[in-house]
C-alpha positions, 0 to 999 in steps of 0.5 A, a space after each residue: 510443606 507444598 510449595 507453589 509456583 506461578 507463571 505470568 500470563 505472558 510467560 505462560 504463552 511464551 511457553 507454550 508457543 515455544 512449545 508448538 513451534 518445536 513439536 512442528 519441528 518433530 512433527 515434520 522431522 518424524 514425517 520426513 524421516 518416517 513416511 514418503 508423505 507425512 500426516 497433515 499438521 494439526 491446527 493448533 500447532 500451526 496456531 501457536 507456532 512463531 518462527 515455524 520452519 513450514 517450507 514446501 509444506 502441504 496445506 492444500 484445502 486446509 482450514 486456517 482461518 483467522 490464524 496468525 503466525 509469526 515470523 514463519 518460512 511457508 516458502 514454497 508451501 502448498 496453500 491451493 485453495 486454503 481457507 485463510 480469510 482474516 488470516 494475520 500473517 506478520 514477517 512471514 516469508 511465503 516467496 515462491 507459495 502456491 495460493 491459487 484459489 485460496 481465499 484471503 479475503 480481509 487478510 491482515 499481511 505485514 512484511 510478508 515476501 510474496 516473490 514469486 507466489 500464484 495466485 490464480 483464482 485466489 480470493 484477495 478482496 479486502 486484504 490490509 497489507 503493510 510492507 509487503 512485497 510483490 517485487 516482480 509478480 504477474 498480477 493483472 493476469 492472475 487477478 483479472 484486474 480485480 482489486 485485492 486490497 484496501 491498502 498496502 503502505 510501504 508494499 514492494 511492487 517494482 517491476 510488478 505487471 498491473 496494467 488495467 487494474 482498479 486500485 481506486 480509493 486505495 491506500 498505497 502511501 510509500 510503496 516501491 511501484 518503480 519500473 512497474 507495468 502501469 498501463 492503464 491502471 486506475 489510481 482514481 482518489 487513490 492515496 499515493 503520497 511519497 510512493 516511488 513510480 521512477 521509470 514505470 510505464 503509467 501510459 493512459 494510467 488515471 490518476 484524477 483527484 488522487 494525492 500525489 504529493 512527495 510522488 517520485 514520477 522521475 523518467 516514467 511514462 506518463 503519455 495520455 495519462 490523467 491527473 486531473 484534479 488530483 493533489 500534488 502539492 502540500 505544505 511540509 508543516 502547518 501549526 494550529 493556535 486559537 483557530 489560526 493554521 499557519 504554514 511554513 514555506 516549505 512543500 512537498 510535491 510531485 517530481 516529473 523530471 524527466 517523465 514523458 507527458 506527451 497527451 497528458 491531462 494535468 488540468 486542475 491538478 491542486 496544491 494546498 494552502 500556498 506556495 508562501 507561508 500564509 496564515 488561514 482562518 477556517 470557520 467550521 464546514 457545519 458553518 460554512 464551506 469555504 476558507 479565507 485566505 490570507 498571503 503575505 505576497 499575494 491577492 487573497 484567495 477564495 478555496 473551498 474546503 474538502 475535509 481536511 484540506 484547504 486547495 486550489 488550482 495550480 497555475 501552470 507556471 507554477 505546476 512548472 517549477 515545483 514539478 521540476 519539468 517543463 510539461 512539454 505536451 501536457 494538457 494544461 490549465 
């Protein structure tokens, strides 16, 4: 009689990325232990390998991309020049690795540590970060001031130096940029919603038509820096029913307590909907490109429509009370 056994197709990957994550282990235990410098790890370990103990590994010039590794330690690890385009790098701690000149180009990279790493003459353009940290990297001066992601929501860049770079149209909701070099930085039509910029030095920075709402600007610098037209208040909650959007009265938006505004442009900064609970009625954009609006304690007001929000100019009475500061030296409507 034969009897048969079947494995799930999960369990199946299971085993064997349990199984080149310990042939890894051996390898680099052998090449330690066997030779002053070990053999270069075949691909495919690396390629099912999660949880990896690959620190101070030499991977110079290697090709790896498209490969994904999970929860692997490339502490100090040698990736000059590596061929990681559309690389997917999750939970990775890589604090400290040398990247110069490798191409990361359209890189998928999530809770990864990248403290300390270089980057002279790397390729990052298009890269998609989530949780990343650059907690006190030099990055203006390693890359030139290009833009090296598209996005990077909840990423650690405190202390970061990014002074004269690009990140317009970026996405960067929640990430850490406190006490960040911020000098002359492009922020244009950028997304920053509840990121935290307390302290930093945002000096001549241009911050026109981005979203700022829930933006943390406590004891920043903010001198000469322009927030025209950009979006720093929003109601905390809407409701929709039979076409009606309501809205309640609470709103999110900038805090500049403390910040120094000497020369800064705040013209035609915006907040959507109102300051009140009010109801709108929005006829389709196909239709017509503007809204109604319609306040309980206020004047009807004519906004124009600008794909999913409803704005208008903030007064700067109210630009006052809910940016918590009195605007001494701003520029103003």
């Amino acid at each position: 009689m034969t009897i048969r056994y079947f494995l799930s197709p999960s369990l199946t990957m299971k085993l064997v990325a349990l199984a080149a994550t310990l042939s890894l282990s051996l390898f680099m235990a052998h090449g330690a232990l066997a030779a002053p410098k070990a053999d270069p790890v075949p691909r495919e370990l690396l390629d099912h390998c999660i949880g990896c103990d690959a620190h101070g590994m030499d991977l110079h010039g290697r090709d790896l991309h498209g490969i994904r590794l999970i929860g692997a330690n490339l502490s100090g690890a040698d990736l000059r020049g590596a061929n990681l385009r559309g690389a997917s790098l999750t939970g990775c701690d890589l604090h400290n690795a040398k990247l110069d000149g490798a191409d990361l180009t359209d890189a998928k990279l999530t809770g990864v540590s990248l403290e300390g790493a270089t980057f002279a003459g790397a390729k990052l353009q298009g890269m998609k970060l989530t949780g990343v940290s650059f907690r006190g990297a030099p990055l203006a001066s390693a890359m030139g001031g290009d833009v090296f992601f598209r996005s990077c929501t909840g990423c650690d860049l405190s202390r970061a130096i990014l002074h004269d770079m690009d990140f317009s149209r970026i996405q960067m909701i929640g990430s850490n940029l406190r006490d960040a070099n911020l000098r002359g930085t492009k922020f244009t039509a950028s997304r920053l919603t509840g990121a935290d910029l307390r302290s930093s030095d945002a000096t001549n920075a241009d911050f026109s038509g981005a979203h700022l709402v829930g933006v943390d600007l406590r004891g920043a610098n903010l001198s000469g820096a322009s927030l025209r037209d950009a979006v720093i208040c929003y109601p905390s909650r809407t409701t929709s029913h039979d076409g009606i959007v309501t809205t309640s009265g609470d709103i999110s938006c900038i805090d500049l307590r403390g910040a120094t505004l000497r020369g800064a442009d705040l013209r035609g900064v915006k907040y959507c909907v109102s300051l009140s609970r009010m109801n709108i009625i929005v006829r389709s954009e196909r239709k017509a490109a503007e809204a109604r609006v319609v306040a309980p304690e206020a004047p009807r007001v004519e906004v124009v429509t600008d794909g999913d929000r409803d704005c208008r100019p903030l007064s700067a009475d109210e630009l006052r009370m809910h940016s918590h500061a009195d605007l001494g030296g701003a520029r103003l409507n």
